[in-house]
N, C-alpha and C positions, 0 to 999 in steps of 0.2 A: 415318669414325667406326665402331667396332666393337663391332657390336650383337651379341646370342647369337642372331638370329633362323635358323630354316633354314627354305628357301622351300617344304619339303616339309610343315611343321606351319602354317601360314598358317592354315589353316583352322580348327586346335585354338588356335589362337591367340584367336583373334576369339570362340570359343565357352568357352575358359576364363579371359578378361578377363571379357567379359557376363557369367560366373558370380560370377567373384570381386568385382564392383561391386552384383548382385544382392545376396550376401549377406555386403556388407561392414561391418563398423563403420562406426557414423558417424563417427568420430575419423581413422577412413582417409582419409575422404577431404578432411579438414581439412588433412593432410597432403600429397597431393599437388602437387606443383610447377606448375602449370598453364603456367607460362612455356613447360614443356621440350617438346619435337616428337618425335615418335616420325618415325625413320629406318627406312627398307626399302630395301638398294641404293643409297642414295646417290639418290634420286629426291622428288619431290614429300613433304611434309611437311605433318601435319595433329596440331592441339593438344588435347593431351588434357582440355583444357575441353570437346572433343566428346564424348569418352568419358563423363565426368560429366553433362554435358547429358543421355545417354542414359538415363542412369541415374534422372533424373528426371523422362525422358518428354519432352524438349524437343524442337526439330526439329532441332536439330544433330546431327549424326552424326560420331563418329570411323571413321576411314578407316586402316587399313595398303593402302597403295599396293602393287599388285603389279609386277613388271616391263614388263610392256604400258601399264601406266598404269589398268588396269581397278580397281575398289574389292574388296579382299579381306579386306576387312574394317572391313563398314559395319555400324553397331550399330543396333540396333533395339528396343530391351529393353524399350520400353512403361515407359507409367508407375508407376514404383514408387516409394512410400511409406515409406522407412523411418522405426520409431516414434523419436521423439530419447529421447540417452542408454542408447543399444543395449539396448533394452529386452528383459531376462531371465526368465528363471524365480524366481529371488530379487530382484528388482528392491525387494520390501519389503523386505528387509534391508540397503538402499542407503540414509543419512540423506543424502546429498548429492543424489539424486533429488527430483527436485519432485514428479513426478508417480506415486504408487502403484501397483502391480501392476494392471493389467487386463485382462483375457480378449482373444483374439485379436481381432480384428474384421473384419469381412467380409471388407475388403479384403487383410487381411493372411493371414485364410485360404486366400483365393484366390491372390494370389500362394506362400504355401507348395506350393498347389496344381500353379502354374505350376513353382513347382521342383522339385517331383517328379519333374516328366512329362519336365522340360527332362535329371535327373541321368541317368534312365531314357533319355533318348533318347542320352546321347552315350559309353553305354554302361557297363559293369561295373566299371571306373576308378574313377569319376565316382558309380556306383551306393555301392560302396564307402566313398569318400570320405564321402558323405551320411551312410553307416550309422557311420561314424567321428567324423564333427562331432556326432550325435546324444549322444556322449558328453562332448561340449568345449562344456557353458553360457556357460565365459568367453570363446570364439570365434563363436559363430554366438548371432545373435539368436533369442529363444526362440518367436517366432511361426512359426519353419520347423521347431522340433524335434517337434510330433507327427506332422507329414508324414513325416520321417525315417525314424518308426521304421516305415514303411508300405515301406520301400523294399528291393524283390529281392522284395516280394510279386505281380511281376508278370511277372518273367524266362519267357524260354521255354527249353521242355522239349528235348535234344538225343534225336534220333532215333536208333532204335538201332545202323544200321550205322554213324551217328557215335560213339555209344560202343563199339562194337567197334572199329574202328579206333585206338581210344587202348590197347584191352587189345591189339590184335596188336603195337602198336608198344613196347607195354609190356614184354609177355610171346610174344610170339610166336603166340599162341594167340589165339580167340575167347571171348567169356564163357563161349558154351557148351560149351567144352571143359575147362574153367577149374572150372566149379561143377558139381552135377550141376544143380540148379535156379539160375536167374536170372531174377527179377521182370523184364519189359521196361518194366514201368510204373513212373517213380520213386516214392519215398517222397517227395522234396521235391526243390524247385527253387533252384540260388541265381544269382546272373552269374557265379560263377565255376565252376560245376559241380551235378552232381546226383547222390541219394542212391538206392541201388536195394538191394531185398531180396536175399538170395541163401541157398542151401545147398552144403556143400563136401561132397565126396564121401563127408565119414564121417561125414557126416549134421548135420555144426554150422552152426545157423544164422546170418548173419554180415548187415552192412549194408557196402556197396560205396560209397565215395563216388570220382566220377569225374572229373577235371579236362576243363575244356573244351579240345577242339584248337587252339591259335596262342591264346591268351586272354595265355598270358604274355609274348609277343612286343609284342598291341597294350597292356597295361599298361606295357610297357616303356617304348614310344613316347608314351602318355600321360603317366609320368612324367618322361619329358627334355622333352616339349613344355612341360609345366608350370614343371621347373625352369629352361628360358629365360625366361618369362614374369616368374618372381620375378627371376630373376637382371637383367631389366629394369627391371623398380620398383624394386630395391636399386641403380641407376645414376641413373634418374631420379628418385627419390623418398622420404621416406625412413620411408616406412611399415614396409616389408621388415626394415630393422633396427627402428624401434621399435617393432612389434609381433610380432616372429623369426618371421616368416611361413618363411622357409627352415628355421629350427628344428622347425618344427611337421610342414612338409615332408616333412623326414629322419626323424621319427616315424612319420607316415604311409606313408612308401616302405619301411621297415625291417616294418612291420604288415602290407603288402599282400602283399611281396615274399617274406615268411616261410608265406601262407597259401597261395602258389602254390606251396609243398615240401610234398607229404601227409609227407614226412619225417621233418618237423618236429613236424608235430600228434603223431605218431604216438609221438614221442618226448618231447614234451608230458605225452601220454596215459599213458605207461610211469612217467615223474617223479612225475605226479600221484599215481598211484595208488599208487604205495609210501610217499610224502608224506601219505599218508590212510589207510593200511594198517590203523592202529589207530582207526578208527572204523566202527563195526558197522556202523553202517543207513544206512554210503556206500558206492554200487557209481559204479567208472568202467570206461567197458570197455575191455579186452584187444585190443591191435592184434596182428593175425594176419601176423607177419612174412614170412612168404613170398612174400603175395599184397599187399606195401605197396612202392609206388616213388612216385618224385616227383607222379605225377599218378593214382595210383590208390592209398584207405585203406579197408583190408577190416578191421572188428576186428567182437566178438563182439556178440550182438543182447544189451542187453536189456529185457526185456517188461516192459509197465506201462502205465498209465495218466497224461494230463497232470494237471498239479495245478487245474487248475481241477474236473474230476472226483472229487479226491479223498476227497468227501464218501460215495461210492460203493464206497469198498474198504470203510469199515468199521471204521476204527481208533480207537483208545478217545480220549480229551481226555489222556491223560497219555502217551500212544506220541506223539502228534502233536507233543506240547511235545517230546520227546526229539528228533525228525526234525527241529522249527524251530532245536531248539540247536545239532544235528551241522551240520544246512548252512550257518547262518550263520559256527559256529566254519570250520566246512572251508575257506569262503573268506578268514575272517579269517583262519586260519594260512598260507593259500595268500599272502597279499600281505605279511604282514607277519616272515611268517619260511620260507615257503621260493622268496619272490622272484616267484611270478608275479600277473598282473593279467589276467583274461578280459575283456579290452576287446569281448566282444560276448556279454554273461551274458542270457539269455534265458529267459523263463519257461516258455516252449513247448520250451526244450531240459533239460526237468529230468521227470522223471517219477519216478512211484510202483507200486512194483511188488506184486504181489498178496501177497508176505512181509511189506508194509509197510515196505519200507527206499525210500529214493532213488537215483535213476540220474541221475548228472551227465554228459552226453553232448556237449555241444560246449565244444573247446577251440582252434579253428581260429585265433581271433586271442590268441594270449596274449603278454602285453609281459615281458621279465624286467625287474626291479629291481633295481638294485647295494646290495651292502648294507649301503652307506653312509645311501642312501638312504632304505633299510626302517628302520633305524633312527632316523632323523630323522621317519617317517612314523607311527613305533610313539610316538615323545614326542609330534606332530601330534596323533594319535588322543586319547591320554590328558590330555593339556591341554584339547582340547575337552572331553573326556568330564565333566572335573573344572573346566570353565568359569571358565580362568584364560586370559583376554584377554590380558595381558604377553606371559606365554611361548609363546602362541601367535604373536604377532607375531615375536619373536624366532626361531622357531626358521623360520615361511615367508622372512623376510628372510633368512635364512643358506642357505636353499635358491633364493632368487630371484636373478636376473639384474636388475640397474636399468639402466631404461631415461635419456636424459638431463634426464625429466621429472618424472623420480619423485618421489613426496611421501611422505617415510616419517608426516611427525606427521598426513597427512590417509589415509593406510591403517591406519595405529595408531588411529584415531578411528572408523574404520569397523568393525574388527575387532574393537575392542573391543563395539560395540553388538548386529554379529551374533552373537556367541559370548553374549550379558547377555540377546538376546534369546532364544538357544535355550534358556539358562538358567531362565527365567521361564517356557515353557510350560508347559503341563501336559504330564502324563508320557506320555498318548497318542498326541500331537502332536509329542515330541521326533524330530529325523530327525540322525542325524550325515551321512548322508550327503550330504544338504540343503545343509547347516553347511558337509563339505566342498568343495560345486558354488559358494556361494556365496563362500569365500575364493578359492578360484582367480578367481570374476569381480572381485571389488574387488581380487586384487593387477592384474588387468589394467587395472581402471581407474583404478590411483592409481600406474600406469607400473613393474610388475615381472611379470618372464616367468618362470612360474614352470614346474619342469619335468612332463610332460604325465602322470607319473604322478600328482602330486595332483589334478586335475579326474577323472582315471580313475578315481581311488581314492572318490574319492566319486559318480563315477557305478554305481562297483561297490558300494559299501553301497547305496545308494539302490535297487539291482536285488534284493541279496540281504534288503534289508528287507520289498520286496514279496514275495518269493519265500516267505522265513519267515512273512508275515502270511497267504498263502494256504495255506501248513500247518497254522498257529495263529492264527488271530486273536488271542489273549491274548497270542502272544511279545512281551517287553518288550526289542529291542533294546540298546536302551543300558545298563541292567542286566546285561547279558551281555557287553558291550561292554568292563563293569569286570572282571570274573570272567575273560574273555579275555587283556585283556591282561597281569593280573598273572601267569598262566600261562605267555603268549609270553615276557614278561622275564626270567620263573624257568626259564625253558629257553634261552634266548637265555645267560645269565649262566650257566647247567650246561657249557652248551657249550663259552665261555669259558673257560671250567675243568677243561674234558676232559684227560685224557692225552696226546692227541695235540696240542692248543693250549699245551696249557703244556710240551712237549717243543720244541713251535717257537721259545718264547718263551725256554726253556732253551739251545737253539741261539743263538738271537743274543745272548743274555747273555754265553755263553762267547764268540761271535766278536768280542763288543765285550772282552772280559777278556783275548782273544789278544790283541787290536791295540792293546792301554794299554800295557803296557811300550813299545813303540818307539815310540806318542807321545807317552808323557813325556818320551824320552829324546832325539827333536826338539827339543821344547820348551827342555830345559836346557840343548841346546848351543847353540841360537839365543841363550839370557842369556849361556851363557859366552861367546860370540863377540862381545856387542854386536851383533844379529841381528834381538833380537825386536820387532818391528813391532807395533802396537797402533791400530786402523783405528776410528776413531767416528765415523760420519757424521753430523755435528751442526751447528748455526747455523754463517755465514761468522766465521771469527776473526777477518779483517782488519776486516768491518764492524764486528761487536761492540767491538774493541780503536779502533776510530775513534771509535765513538761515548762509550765510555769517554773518550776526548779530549776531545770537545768539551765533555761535561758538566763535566770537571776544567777546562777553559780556562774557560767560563761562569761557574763557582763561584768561580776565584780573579780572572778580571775585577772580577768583584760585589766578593769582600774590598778589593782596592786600592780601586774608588770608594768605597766605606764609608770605608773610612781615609782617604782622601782627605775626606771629607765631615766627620769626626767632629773631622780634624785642623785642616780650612779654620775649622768653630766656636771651636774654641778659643783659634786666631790674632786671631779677632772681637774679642776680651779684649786684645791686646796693641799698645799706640799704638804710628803708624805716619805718617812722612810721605808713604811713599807710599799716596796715597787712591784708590779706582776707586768710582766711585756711592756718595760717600761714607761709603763702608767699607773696611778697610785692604787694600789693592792684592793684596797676597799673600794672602789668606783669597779676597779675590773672585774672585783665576783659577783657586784648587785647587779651587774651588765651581764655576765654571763648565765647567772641565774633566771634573770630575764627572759634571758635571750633561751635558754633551754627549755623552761614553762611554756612556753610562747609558742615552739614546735612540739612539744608534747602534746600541748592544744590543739594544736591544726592538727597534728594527725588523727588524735580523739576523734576529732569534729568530723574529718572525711572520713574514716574508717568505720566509726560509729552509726553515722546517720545513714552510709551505704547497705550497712546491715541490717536498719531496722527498715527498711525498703524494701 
């Protein structure tokens, strides 16, 4: 039997099952096959009714048998408690739930607890991941998501001849030849690196962010250890497809894998800021191209203060509404029309500078959008906005993948009541981004995978609504939400319309205008030749033309007995020596013949058409 296992990830094996059973849906493990036996080698065999057993504390243990026959993987997870009906952050916006929204509770605290400590110990992967599910409500139950957002706050600091050693292999040089000043103390910490101040020699001051040595090696290895793991539950079990745990995967590896290239940010950084060019009181900074390679991002300082401060600069009630409107729009143009989504929007990465504009400073995870998609996402927006339930349904199910359990009239029932109830709050209560965290959990739980930009899109409103209410408390969101998008549309449709779109659109107009003379002239010669073929893929004709048969044989069966019947009455009338049950002979057999065709019929008919049923 051939398994994906390789006996050098044994270890990450055992440690990313325990995770993924800690914080699995409960609907997971509904699914699970319990029959099926996990294989190592061709060796001893153990059910993964243990592995589940672990999961809920029992004393069974699942075991991957190593080659000596030693356990390499024996489970231990303690007893965990998951709440039923994968209890969420919108979980009151679920009428199919019984049970209401309620606060975590001890125990669920503390195991959030234990999965902190567990992400953190099996390193910056794993650290990562955490900080990733924190934005996926329809994936991870919500009693792990405030522990989440706690996670890389504990990372340790790389010592400085380990950050020189990345600049000499970088650049050949040391920091200190490099800058005339280098901070040795970071500005901040994360698992995949650290941020440090610096000054270049013509006196500009710059933030240095430094990739850690070999980091992208072991993510490497933690990602293929992973993807065997799925790739085994997609053999055994058939969660992996119905809940595209591998889909979700390939979002995750494409996320991690792009924040290990500063190359990328850097060019992130460059998009962003010409994509925002026209808005005043947003600064992004300036990557300093010389000093930027795959594992080192040097771009410009700038100074300010975080917005929790900002009470402290000084700014009037009518500058502050101006700053909650540019950032909210910046990110709202950023998703909906020039394709990206900061899957790690952060409040402590926004500051306010002593001018009164804002600094938007991390762009390390940004996901791009196709823009097929922004555009399905910009009608999402506006249907919620304008709390029309239908075409809300309509346009997620045209973006959904169904699963083979899907319930469209029980997600149409669900969607309708979240969107009626976002409708009915009052106006300082309204959250779209709430709205959107909540459609992505009900299409998961009424069996459609939706793609991982909508949960993001609404973990990214829900970021940028706190962001704005800590500029303004009075910013009204979703009032702005309407002014926004009719703006993106009317630009979106400009665009459409541009010189160079409608030159494209003139290109293929003529290339289709070139290539109609010669296939008209196909066409005519295939009629003159008796050629032309006409292909309709439609009902069987032999069936349809049978059953035409029998209903013609059934009907004129029927006429003969009638005539036979109408004509045996009338022979009744005409004396007759020969008599049958003292009625004239011949009237009695056309009648009895009749009369036994007639039941042979009917039984044909029910016996027959039961059959071909």
């Amino acid at each position: 039997m051939d398994l994906p296992f390789k006996p050098q990830h044994l270890k990450r094996y055992k440690e990313i099952t325990q995770l993924m059973l800690k914080i699995a849906h409960p609907d997971w493990l509904k699914k699970i096959d319990t029959s099926s036996h996990v294989f190592v080698n061709n060796l001893p065999n153990a059910s993964l009714e243990g592995i589940l057993a672990g999961k809920f504390g029992a004393a069974a243990n699942a075991e991957l048998v190593s080659e000596n026959g030693g356990s390499a993987f024996s489970s231990s997870a303690g007893p965990l408690t998951p709440r039923p009906g994968s209890a969420s952050l919108y979980q009151s916006f679920s009428p199919h739930d019984d049970d209401p929204l309620q606060p975590p509770t001890e125990n669920e605290i503390a195991q959030s607890q234990e999965l902190l400590a567990e992400l953190e110990r099996m390193g910056p992967t794993f650290v990562r991941l955490g900080q990733v599910l924190a934005s996926r409500p329809d994936v991870l139950p919500s009693s792990y998501l405030p522990a989440l957002s706690q996670l890389g706050d504990h990372s340790e600091a790389m010592a400085l001849d380990v950050v020189n050693s990345v600049f000499v292999t970088e650049f050949g040089q040391s920091s200190a030849s490099l800058f005339r000043n280098f901070h040795p103390i970071p500005l901040s910490v994360s698992p995949f690196g650290q941020t440090h101040s610096a000054t270049l020699h013509d006196g500009h001051k710059v933030i240095v962010k430094v990739l850690r040595p070999n980091v992208r090696q072991q993510v490497l290895d933690d990602l293929d250890a992973f993807s065997e793991i799925v790739r085994f539950y997609d053999q055994y079990t058939h969660i992996a497809k119905d809940f595209d745990i591998y889909g979700n995967l390939t979002v995750f590896r494409k996320i991690i894998l792009s924040e290990l290239d500063f190359r990328q940010e850097a060019h992130s950084l460059r998009a962003i800021k010409e994509n925002l060019k026209d808005l005043e009181f947003i600064i992004i900074p300036t990557p300093v191209d010389q000093f930027c390679t795959t594992r080192i991002l040097t771009m410009n300082v700038i100074e300010g203060k975080k917005l929790s401060e900002i009470n402290s600069v000084g700014l009037s009630r009518v500058r502050r509404g101006k700053l909650a409107e540019q950032v909210f729009y910046a990110y709202m143009k950023q998703i909906l029309e020039d394709g990206f989504v900061d899957g790690d929007l952060d409040p402590d990465s926004v500051l306010v500078t002593k001018e009164g504009k804002i600094g938007l400073l991390n762009f390390g995870m940004v996901v791009r959008i196709a823009p097929e998609v922004q555009e399905r996402l910009l009608q999402l927006l506006g249907s919620v906005a304008e709390s029309r339930p239908e075409m809300v349904s309509d346009i997620i199910l045209s973006l959904a993948e169904k699963r083979p359990n899907a319930d469209d009239s029980g997600f149409r029932k669900a969607i309708c009541t979240l969107v009626l109830v976002h409708r009915d709050m009052a106006v300082e209560h309204l959250e779209c981004g709430r709205v959107f965290q909540g459609i992505a959990l009900e299409a998961s739980r009424w069996g459609f995978d939706l793609p991982a930009e909508v949960a993001m899109l609404g973990t990214a409103l829900v970021k940028v609504d706190e962001i704005s209410h800590l500029i303004d408390p009075n910013f009204d969101a979703n009032a702005f939400i309407h002014t926004s998008i009719s703006e993106i549309m009317k630009r979106r449709m400009a665009k459409a319309l541009s010189p160079i779109h409608l030159f494209q659109n003139a290109m293929e107009t003529a290339g289709f205008l070139e290539r109609l003379p010669s296939k008209l002239s196909q066409i005519i010669s295939s009629v003159a030749d008796n050629d032309l073929q006409v292909t309709v893929h439609a009902i069987d004709e032999k069936v349809l033309i049978s059953g035409f048969q029998k209903i013609a044989n059934r009907i004129t069966t029927g006429l003969i007995l009638a005539a036979l019947i109408m004509g045996a009455s009338n022979l009744m009338q005409v004396p007759s020596k020969f008599m049958l049950f003292g009625y004239p002979g011949i009237a009695m057999l056309c009648f009895l013949f009749a009369a036994g065709v007639g039941f042979f019929l009917v039984l044909e008919i029910l016996i027959g058409d039961r059959k071909r049923q």
